[in-house]
Residue frames as qw, qx, qy, qz and C-alpha x, y, z in Angstrom:
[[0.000, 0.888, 0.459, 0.000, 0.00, 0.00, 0.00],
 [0.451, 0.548, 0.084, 0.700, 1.24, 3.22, -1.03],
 [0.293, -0.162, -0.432, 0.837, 2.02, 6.10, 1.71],
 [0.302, -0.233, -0.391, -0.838, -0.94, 7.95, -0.11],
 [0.660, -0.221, -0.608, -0.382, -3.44, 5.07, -0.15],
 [0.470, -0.344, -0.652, 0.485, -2.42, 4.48, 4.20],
 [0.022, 0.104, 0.320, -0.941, -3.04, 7.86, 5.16],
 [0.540, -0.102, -0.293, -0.782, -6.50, 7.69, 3.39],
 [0.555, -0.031, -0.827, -0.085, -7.05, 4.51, 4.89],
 [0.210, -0.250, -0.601, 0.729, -6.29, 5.63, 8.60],
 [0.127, 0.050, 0.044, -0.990, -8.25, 9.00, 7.77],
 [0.520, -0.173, -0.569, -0.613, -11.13, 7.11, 6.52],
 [0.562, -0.177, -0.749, 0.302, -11.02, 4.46, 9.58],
 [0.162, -0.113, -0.555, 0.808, -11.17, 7.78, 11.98],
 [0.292, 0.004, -0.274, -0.916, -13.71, 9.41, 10.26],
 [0.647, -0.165, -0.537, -0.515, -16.09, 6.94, 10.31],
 [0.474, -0.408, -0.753, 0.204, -15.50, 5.81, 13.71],
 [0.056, -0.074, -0.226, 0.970, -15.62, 9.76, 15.09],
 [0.161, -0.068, -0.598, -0.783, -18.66, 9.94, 13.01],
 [0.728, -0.137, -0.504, -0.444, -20.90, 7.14, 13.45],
 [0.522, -0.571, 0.515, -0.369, -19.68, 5.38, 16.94],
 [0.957, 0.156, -0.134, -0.205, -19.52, 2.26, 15.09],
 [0.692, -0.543, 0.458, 0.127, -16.46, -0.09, 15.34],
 [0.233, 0.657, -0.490, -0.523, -14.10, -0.08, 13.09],
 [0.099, 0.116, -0.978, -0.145, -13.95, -4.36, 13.16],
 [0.619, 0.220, 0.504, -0.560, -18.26, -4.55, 13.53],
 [0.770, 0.527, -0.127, -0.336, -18.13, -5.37, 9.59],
 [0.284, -0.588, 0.646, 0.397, -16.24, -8.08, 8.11],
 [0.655, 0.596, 0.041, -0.463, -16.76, -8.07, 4.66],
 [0.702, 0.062, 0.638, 0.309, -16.54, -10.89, 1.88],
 [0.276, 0.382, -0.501, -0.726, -16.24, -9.89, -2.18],
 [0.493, 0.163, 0.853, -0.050, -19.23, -12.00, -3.48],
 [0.697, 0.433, 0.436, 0.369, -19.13, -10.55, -6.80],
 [0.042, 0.518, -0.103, -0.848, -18.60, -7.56, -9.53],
 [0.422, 0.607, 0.671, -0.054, -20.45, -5.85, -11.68],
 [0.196, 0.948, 0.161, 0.192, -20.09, -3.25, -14.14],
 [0.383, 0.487, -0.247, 0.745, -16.44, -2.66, -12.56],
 [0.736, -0.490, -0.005, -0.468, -18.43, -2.64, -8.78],
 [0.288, 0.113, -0.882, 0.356, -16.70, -4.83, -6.35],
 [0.610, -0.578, -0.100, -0.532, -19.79, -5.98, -4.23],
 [0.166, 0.255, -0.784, 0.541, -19.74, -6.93, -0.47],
 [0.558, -0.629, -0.032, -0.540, -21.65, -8.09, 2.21],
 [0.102, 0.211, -0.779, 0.581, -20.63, -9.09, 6.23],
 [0.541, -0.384, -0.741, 0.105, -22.47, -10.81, 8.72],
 [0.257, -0.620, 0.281, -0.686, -24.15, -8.20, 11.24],
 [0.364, 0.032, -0.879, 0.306, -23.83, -9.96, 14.82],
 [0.257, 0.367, 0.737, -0.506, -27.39, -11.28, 16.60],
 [0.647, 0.375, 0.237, -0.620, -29.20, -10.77, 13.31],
 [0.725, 0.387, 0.561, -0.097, -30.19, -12.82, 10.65],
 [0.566, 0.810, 0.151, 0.021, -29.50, -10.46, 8.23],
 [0.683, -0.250, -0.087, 0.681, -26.57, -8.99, 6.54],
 [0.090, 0.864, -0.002, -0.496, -25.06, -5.60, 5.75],
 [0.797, 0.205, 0.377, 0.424, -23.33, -4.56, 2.41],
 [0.023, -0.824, 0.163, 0.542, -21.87, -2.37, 0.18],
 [0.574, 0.697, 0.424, 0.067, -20.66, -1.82, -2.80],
 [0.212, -0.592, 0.358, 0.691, -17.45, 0.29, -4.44],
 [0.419, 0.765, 0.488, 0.045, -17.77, 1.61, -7.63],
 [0.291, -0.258, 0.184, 0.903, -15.17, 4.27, -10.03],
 [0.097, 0.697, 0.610, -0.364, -17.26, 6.90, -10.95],
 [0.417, 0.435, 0.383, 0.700, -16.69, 9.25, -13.96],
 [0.246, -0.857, -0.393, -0.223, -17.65, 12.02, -12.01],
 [0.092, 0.612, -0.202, 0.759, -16.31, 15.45, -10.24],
 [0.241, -0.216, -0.708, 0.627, -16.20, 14.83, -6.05],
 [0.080, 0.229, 0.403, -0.883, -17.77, 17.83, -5.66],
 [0.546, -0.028, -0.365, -0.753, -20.70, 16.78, -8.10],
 [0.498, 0.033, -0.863, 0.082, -21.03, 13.80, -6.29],
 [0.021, -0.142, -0.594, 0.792, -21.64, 15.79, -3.28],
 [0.340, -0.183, -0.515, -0.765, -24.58, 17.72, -5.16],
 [0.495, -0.018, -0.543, -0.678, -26.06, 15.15, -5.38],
 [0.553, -0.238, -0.767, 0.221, -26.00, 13.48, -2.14],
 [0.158, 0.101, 0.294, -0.937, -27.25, 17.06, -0.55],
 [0.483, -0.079, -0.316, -0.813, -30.19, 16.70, -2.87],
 [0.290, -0.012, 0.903, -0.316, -32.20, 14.49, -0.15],
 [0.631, 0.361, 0.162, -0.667, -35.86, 15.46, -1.89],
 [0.475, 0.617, -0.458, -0.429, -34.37, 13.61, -4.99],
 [0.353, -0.406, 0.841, -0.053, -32.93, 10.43, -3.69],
 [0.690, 0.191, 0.697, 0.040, -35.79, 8.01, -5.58],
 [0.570, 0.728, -0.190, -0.331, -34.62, 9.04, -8.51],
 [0.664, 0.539, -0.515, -0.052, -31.86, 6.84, -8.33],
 [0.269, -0.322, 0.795, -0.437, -31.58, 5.25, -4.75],
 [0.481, -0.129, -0.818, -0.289, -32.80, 1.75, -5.51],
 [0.369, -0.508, -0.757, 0.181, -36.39, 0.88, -3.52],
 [0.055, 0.356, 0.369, -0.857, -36.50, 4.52, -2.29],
 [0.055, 0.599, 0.745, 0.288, -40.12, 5.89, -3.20],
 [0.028, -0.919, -0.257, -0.298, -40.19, 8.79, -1.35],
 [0.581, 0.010, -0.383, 0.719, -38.22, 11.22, 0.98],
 [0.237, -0.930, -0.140, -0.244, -39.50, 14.35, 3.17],
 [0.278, 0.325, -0.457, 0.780, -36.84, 16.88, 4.77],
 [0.557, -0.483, -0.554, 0.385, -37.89, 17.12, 8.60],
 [0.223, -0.967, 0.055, 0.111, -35.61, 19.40, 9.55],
 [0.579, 0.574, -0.162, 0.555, -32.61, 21.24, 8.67],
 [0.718, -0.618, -0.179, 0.264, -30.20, 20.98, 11.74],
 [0.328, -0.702, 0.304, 0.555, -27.25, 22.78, 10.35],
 [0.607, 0.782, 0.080, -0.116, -27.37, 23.61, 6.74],
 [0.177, 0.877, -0.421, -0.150, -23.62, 24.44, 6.68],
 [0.263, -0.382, 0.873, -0.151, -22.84, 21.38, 8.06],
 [0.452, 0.281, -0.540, -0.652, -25.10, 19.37, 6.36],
 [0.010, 0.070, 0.952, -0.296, -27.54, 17.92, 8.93],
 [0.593, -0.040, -0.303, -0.745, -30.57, 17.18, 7.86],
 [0.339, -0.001, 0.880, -0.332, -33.33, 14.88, 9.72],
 [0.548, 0.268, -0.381, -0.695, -35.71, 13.36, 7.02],
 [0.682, -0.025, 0.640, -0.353, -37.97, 10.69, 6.57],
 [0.204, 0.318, -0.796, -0.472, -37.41, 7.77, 3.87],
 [0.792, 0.141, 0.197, -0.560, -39.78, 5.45, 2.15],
 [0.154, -0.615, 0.704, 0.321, -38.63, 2.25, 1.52],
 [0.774, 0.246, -0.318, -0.489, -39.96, -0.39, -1.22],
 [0.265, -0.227, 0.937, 0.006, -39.83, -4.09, -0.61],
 [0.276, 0.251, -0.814, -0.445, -41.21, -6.37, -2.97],
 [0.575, -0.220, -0.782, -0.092, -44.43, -8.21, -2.32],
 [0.447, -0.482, -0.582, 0.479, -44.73, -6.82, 1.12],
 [0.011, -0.912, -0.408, 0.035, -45.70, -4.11, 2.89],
 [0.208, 0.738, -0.321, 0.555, -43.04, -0.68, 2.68],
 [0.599, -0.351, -0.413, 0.590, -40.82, -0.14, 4.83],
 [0.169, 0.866, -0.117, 0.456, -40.46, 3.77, 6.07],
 [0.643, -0.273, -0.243, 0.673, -37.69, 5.35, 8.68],
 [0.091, -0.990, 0.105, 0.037, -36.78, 8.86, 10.27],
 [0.794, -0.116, -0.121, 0.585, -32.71, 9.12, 9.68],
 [0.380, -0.836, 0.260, 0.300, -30.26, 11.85, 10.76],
 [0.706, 0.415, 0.013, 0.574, -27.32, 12.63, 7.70],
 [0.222, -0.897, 0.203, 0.325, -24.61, 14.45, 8.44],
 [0.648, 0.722, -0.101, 0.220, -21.09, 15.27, 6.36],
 [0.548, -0.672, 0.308, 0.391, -17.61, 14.97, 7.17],
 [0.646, 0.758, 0.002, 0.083, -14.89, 16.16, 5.08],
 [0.473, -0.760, 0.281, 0.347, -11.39, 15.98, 5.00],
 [0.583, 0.803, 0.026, -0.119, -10.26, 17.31, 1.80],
 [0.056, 0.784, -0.618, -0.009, -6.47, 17.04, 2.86],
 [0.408, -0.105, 0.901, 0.103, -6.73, 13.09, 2.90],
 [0.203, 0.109, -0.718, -0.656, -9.28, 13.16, -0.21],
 [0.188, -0.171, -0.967, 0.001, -12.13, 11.76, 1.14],
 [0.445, -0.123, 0.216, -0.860, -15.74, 13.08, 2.21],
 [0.058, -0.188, -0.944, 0.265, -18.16, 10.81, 4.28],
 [0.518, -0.088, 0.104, -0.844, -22.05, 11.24, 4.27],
 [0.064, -0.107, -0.958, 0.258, -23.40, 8.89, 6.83],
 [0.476, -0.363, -0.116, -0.793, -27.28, 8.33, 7.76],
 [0.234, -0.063, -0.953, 0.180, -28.92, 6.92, 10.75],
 [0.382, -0.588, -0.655, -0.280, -32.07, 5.96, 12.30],
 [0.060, -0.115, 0.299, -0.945, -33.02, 8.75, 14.96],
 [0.007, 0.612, 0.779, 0.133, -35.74, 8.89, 17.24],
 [0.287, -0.265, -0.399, 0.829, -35.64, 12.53, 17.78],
 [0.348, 0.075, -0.297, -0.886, -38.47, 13.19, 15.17],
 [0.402, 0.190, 0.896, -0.019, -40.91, 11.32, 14.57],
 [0.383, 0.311, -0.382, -0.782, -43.47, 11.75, 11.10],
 [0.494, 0.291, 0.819, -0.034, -46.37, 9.58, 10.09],
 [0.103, 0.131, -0.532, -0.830, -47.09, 9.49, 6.79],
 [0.688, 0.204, 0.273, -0.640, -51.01, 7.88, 6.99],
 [0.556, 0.462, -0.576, -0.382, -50.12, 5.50, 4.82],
 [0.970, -0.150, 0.058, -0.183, -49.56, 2.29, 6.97],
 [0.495, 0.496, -0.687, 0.194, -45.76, 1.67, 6.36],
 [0.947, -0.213, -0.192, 0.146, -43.55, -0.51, 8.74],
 [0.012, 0.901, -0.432, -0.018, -41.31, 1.45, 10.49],
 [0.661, 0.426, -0.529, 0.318, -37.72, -0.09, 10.42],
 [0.670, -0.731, -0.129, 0.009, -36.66, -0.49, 13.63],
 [0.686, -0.464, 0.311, 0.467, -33.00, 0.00, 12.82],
 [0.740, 0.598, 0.226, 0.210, -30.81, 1.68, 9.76],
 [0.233, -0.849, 0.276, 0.386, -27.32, 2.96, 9.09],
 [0.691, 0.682, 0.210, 0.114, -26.04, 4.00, 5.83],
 [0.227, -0.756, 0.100, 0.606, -22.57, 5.57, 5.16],
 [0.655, 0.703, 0.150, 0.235, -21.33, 6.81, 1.56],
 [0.556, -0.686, 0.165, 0.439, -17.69, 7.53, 1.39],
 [0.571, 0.818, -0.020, 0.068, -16.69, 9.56, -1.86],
 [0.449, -0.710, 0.352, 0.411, -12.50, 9.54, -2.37],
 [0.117, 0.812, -0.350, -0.452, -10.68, 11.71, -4.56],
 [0.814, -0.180, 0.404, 0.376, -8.95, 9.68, -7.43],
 [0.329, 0.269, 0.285, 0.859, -8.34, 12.18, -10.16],
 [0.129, 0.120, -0.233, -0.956, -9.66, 15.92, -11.12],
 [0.509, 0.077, -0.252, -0.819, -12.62, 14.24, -12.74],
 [0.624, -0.047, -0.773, -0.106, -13.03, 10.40, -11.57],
 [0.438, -0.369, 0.508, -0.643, -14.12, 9.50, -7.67],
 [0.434, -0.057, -0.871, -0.224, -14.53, 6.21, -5.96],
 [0.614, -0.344, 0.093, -0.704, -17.60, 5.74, -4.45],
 [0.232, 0.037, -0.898, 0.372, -18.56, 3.62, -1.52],
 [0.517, -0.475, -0.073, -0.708, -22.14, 3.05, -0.35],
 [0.331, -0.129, -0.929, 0.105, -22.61, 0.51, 2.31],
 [0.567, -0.351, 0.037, -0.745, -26.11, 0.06, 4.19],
 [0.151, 0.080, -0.833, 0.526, -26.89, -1.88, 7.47],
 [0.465, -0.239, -0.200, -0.829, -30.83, -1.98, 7.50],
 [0.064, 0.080, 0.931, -0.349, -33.28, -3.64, 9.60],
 [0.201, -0.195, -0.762, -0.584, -36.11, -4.59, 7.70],
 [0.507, -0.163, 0.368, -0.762, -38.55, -5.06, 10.70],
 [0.476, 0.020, 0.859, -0.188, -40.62, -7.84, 11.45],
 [0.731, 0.539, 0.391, -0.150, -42.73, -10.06, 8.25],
 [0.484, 0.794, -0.318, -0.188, -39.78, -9.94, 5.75],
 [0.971, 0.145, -0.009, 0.189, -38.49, -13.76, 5.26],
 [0.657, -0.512, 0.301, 0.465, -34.56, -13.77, 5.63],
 [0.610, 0.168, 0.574, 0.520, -33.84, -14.58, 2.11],
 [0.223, 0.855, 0.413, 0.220, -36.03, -11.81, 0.80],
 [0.304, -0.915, -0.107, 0.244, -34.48, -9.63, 3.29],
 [0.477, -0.524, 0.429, 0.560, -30.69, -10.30, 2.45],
 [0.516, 0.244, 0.572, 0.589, -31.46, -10.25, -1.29],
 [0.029, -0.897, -0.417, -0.145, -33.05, -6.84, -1.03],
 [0.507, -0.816, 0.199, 0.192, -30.09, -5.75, 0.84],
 [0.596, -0.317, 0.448, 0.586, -27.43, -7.05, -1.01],
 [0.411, 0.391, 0.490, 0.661, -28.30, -5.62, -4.70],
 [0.008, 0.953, 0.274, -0.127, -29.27, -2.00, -3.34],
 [0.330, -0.793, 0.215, 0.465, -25.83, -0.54, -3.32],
 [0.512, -0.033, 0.661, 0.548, -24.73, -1.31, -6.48],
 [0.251, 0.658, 0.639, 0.311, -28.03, -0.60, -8.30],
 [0.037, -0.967, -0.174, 0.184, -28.15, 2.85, -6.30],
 [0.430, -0.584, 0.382, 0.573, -24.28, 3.54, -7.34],
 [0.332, 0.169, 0.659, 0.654, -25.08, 2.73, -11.24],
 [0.090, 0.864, 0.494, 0.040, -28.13, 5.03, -10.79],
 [0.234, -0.858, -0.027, 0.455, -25.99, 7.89, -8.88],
 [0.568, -0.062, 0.549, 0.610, -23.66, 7.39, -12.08],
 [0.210, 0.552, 0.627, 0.508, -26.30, 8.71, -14.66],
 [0.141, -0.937, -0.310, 0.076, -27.67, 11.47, -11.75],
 [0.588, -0.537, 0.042, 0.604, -24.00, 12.91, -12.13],
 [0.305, 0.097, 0.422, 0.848, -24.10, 13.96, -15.44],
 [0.109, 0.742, 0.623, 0.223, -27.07, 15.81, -15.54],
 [0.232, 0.610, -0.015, 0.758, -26.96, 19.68, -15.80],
 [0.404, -0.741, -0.168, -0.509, -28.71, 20.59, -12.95],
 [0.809, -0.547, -0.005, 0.215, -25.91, 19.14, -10.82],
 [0.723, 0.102, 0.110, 0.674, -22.70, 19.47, -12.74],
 [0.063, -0.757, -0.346, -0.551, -24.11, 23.42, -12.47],
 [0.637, -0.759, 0.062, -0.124, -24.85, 23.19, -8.80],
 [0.766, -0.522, -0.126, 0.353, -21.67, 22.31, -7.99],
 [0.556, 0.457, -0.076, 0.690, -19.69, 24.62, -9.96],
 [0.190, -0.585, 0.145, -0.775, -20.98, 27.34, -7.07],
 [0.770, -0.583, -0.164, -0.199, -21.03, 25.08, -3.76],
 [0.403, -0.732, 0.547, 0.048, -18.64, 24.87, -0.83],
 [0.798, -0.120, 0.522, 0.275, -17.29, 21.33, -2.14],
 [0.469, 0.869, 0.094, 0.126, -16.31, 23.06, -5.08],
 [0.069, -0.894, 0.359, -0.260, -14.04, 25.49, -3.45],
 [0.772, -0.448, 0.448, -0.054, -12.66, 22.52, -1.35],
 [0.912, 0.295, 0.210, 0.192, -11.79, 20.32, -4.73],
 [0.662, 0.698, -0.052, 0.268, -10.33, 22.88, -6.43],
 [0.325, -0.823, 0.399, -0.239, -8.02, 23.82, -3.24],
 [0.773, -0.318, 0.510, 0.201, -6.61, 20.04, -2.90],
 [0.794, 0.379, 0.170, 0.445, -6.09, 19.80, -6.80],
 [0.616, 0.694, -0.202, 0.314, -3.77, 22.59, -6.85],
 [0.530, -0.669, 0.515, -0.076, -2.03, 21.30, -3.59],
 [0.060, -0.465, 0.854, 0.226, -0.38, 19.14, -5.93],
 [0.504, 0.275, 0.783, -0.237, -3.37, 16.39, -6.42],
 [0.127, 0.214, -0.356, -0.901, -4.18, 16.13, -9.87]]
């Protein structure tokens, strides 16, 4: 491993345990296939049935469009596989990009699933790497009338790192708890082909104008163009 590729490694590792309180060794993840140039994963989550996964993915795409497009919560079922809907809550710190919103989730044959999660952003532009994590929260709450299933559990992180000017590898992994009436099998195959499907989606939402636009005037903007001419090309 290159002196680069360790410092991102460590930087990621803090980040995400500073973040999210998780343990760095709670996942331990298998390659059980690729797809499209995708490396997929998934790990065994201990005391449940189910598992968790993820999904890596090189991305033809500007960091700071990436970001965009992972601000744009309202938008998400456009190309977040199974999402149907999304409502902003509340907007805890705009600058900081905490937002508490509620997510609608689609399972197959059964009833939805919905959740309240908490996203926030970390960024540390001097190891290449921004983090936008979500978890379940009960500090809202939001009925939609509709009859979903809440989730009783979800935690999502997306970890965007620098590899050129105009390329970015993406990481999505997601840790869900389906809730009760959702067969194993169903559960883990529902789980294991979201990240992938939602990473070949976020692919296509990158090129559109209405992002590659937005970011030319957002903070992650200013951030990119500050590491690429620290020497980062």
């Amino acid at each position: 491993m290159s002196k680069r590729n360790l410092v991102i490694a460590i930087v990621s590792m803090l980040l995400f345990a500073v973040s999210t309180g998780f343990a760095a060794d709670k996942y331990q993840w298998t390659l059980v296939d690729t797809d499209d140039n995708c490396e997929i994963y998934t790990s065994p989550v201990a005391g449940k049935d189910y598992v968790a996964a993820k999904a890596t993915c090189l991305i033809p795409a500007r960091i700071e469009v990436l970001g965009t497009v992972l601000r744009d919560i309202a938008n998400y079922p456009e190309w977040m596989e199974d999402c149907k809907d999304t409502k902003i809550l509340k907007v805890v710190d705009d600058e900081n990009d905490v937002f508490i919103f509620w997510f609608r989730q689609h399972v197959a044959l059964l009833k939805d699933r919905d959740m309240i999660l908490r996203s926030k952003t970390a960024i540390d532009m001097k190891g290449g790497i921004n983090l936008v994590y979500a978890d379940s929260t009960t500090e809202m709450d939001y009925d939609s009338g509709k009859g979903y299933v809440r989730m009783p559990s979800f935690y999502s992180l997306f970890t965007l790192e620098w590899v050129d000017r105009e390329n970015t590898r993406v990481t999505f992994m997601i840790d869900p708890d389906l809730g009760d009436g959702v067969p194993t099998g169903i559960a883990n195959r529902t789980i294991r082909k979201l990240p992938v499907k939602s990473l070949k989606e976020m692919k296509k939402m990158a090129k559109k104008s209405r992002y590659v636009e937005a970011a030319k005037t957002s903070k992650y903007f200013k951030m990119a163009e500050e590491f690429g001419k620290a020497g980062h090309k």
